[in-house]
SERO-4910 file (N, C-alpha, C, O; in steps of 0.05 Angstrom, whole numbers):
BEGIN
 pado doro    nc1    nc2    nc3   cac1   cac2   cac3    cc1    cc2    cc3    oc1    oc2    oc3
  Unk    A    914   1672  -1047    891   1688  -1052    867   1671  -1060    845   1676  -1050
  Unk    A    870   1648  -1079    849   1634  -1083    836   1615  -1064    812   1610  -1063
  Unk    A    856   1604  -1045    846   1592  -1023    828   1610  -1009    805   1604  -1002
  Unk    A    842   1638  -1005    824   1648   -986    796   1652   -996    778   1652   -979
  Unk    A    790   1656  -1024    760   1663  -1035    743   1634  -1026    721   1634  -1015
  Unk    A    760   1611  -1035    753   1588  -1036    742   1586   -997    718   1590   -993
  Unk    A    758   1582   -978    750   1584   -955    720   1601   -945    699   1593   -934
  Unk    A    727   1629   -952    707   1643   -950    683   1642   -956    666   1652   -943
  Unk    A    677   1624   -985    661   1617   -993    648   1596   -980    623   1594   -979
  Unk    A    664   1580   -972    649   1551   -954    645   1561   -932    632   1543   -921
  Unk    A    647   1584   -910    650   1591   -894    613   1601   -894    596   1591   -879
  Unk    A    608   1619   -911    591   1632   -918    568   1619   -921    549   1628   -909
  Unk    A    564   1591   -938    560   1569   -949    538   1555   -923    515   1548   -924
  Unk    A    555   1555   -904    554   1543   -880    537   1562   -855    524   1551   -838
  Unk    A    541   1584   -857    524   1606   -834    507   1606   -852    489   1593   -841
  Unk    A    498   1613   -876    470   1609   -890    452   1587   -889    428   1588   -884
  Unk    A    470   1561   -897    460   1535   -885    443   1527   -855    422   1514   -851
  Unk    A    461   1541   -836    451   1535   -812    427   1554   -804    417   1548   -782
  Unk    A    421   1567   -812    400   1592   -810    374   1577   -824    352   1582   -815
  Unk    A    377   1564   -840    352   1548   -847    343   1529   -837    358   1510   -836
  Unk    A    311   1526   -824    306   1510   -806    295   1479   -830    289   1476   -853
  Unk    A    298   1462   -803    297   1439   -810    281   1417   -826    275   1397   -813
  Unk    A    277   1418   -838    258   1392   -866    239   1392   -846    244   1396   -822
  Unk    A    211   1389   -856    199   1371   -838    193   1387   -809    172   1382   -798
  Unk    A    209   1405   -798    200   1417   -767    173   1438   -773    163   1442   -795
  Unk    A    166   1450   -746    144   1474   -750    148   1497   -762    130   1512   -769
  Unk    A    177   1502   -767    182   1532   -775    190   1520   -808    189   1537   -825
  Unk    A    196   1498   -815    198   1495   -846    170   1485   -851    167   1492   -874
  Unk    A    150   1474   -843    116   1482   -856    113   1506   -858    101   1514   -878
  Unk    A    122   1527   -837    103   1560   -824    124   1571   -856    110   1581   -873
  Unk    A    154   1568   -863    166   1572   -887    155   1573   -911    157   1590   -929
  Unk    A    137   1545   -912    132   1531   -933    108   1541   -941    103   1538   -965
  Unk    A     89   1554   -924     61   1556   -936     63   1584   -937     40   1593   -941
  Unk    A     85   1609   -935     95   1630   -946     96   1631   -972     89   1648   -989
  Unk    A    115   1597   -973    134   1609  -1001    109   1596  -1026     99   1574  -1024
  Unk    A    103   1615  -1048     86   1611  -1068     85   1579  -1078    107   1570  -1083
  Unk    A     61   1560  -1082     72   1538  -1089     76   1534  -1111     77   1510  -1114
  Unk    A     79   1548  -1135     94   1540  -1157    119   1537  -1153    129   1516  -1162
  Unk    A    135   1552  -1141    169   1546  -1130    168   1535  -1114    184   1543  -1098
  Unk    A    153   1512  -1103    166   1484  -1094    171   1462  -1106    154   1455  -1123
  Unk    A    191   1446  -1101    199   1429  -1116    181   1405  -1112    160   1407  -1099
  Unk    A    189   1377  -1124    183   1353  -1120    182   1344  -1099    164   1330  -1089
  Unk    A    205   1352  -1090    215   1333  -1053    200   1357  -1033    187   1349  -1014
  Unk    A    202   1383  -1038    188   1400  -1017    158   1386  -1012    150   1376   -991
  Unk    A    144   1388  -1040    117   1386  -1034    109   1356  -1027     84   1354  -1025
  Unk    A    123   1329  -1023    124   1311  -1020    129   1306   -988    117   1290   -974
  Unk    A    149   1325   -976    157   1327   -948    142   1344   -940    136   1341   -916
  Unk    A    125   1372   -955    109   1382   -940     78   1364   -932     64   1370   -913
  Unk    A     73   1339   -953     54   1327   -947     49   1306   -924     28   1299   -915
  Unk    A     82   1294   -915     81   1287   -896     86   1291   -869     79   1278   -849
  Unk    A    101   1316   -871    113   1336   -849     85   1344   -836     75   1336   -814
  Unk    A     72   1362   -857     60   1376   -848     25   1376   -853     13   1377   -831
  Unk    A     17   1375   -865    -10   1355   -873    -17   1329   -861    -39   1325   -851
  Unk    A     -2   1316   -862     -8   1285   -858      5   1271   -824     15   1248   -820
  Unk    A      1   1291   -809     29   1283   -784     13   1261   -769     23   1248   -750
***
């Protein structure tokens, strides 16, 4: 039984994962200038400066 929670969980883990587009591409800037910038982190607003500002 615990394996199976355990599996399921990485399973899950992983289809959520892949649904999020990529660092750095057009649809994680078009993401990024949605999401409020107080909740971006260090590395977001660092990769958004060179992703996407600075190309």
């Amino acid at each position: 039984m615990k394996i199976n929670k355990i599996v399921s969980a990485i399973a899950i883990s992983l289809l959520v994962a892949a649904c999020a587009p990529e660092v750095g591409s057009e649809a994680w800037c078009a993401a990024m200038k949605e999401k409020p910038k107080g909740d971006w982190t260090a590395n977001e607003t660092m990769e958004y400066g060179k992703s996407c500002v600075f190309k």
